[in-house]
N, C-alpha and C positions, 0 to 999 in steps of 0.2 A: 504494500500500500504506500503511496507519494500522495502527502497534504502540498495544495497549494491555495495558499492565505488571500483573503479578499484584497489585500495591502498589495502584492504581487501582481496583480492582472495589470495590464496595457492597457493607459487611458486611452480613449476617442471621443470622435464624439465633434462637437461643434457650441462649442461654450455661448458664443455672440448669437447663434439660431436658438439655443434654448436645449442642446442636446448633447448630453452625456452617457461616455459610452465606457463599460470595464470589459475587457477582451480577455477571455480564460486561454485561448492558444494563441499562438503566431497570425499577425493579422496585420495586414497594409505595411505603413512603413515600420511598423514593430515585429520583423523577420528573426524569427529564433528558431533554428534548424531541430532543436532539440525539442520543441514542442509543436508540432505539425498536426497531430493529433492524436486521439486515444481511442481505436477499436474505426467505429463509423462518423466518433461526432470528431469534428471541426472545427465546431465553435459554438460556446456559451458565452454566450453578452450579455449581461445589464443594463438594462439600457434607461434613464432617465429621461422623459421628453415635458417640457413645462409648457401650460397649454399653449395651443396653437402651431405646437413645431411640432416635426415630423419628419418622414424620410420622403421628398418626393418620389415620382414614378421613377424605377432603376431594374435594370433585367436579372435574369439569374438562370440555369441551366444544371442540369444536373447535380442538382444539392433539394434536400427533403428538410424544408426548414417548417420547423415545430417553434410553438408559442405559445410563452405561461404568461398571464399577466397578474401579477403581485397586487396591484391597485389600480386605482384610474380606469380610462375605459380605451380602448384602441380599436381605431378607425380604419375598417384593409379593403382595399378594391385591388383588384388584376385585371389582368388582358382577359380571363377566363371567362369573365363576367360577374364575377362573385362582388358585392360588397357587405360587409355584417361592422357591428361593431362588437369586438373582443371582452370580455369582462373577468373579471378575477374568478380565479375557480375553473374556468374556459379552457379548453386545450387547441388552437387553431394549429391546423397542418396544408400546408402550400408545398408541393410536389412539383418543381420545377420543370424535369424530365427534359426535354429539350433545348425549351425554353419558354419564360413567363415574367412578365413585367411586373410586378406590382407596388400601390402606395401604402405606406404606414403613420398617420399622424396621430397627434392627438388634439381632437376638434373639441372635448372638451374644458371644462371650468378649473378643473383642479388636475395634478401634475397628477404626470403617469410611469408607473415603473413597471418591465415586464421583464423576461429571460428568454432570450429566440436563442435559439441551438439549431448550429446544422450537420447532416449527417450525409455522408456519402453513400450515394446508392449503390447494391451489386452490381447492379447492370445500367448502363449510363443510357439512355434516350427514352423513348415514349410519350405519351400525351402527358401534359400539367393536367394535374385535379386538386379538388381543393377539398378540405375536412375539416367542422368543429364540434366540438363536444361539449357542451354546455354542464358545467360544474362535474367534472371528473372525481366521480368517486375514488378512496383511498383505496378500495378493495378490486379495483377495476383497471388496470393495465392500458395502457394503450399501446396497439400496436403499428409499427411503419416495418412490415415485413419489409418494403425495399431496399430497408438497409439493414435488413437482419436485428431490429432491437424493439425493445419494450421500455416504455417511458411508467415508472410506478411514481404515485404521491403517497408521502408519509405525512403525517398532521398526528405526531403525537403530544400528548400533554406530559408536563411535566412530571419525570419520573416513570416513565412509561416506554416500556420495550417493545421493537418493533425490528421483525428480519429485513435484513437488504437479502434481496433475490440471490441464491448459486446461480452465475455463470463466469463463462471466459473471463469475460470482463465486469463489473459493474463501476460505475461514475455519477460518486452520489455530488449534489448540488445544497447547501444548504441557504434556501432563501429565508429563513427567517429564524430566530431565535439559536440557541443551541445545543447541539447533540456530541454524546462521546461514542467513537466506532472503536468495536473490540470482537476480536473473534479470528483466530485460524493465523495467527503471527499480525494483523490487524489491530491498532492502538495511536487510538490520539482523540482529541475532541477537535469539533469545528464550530464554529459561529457565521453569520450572515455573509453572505459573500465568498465563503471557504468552502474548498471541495476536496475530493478524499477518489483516486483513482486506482482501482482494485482488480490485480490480476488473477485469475485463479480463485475468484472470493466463492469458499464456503463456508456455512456455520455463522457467518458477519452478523450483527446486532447492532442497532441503534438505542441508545438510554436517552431519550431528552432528560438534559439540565435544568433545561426550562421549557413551556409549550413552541412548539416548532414547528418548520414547512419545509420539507426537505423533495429534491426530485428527483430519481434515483434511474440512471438507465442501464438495462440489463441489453450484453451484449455478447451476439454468438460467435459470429464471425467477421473479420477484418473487410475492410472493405474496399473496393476499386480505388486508388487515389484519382484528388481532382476537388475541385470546391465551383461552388457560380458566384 
């Protein structure tokens, strides 16, 4: 297991638009050979937008980008046709496959945070589709078979034990509060912004310290290189 500290990610972002960005692997001009990715995913970003800012319309291709949204509400249209607005508890997935355009803002009143992650598919091309899931239960997985993984939420309360899935890989996220991970040579705690990258994880357990959000992906096998 490799802790990497919310202190540690690569700012982005655009301060003067209203948008801040923490970047969990190698991304634009913050190029670190050593962190390229882990399993399928690419990239987990935090990303703060203060209302009114946004990401304009920008393309993407072969990358399965998934989205948690922390707070606030998020505003998404594509080339697809899709427009919805995102809400906390929401799970959105935008499957680029080819290729697909789309906007991200936040049109509304009060600041918005969320966690987009992206995951390299097995097999690069096909149509863009779009998916969301409206308040993702803890006990209910979500799956992006195209790139071989499962996206789980933990929401435990404090003092309260909860398994991280056995596989290959797992790459837990902690957005909120804090958790100690212990299990199978596994050990350390995380707090908001800290994440915990597990090869080989069996037997792993989460304790919340305190009530917590954690989002944990389970991951089979490695995946084509390539990012959109």
């Amino acid at each position: 297991m490799s802790i990497h500290r919310a202190a540690d990610r690569y700012p982005g972002g655009d301060a003067a638009a209203g948008i801040d960005t923490r970047h969990a692997f190698s991304f634009g001009p913050h190029y670190d050979p050593g962190n390229l990715r882990f399993g399928a995913l690419v990239a987990c970003n935090e990303e703060r937008l203060a209302p009114g800012a946004g990401f304009d319309e920008h393309p993407h291709s072969h990358t399965e980008i998934v989205t948690w949204v922390v707070e606030g509400e998020l505003t998404h249209r594509d080339s697809t046709g899709h427009a919805t607005v995102v809400r906390p508890g929401d799970v959105q997935h935008l499957s680029a496959a080819a290729g697909v355009r789309h906007v991200e803002r936040n049109d509304g009143a009060a600041p918005l945070t969320f966690v987009q992650m992206w995951l390299t598919p097995l097999e690069p091309g096909g149509e863009p589709s779009y998916g969301i899931v409206r308040g993702l239960a803890d006990a209910t997985p979500y799956a992006v078979p195209a790139a071989g993984a499962l996206l789980h939420v933990r929401r435990p309360a404090a003092g309260e034990r909860t398994a991280v899935p056995d596989g290959d890989l797992a790459y837990v996220h902690v957005v909120r509060g804090r958790v100690g991970v212990a299990g199978d040579g596994a050990d350390g705690e995380l707090g908001a912004g800290d994440s915990a990258r597990i090869t080989g994880a069996r037997g792993v357990a989460l304790t919340a310290v305190t009530a917590a959000e954690v989002l944990v992906w389970q991951m089979s096998h490695p995946a084509t290189p390539g990012r959109g």
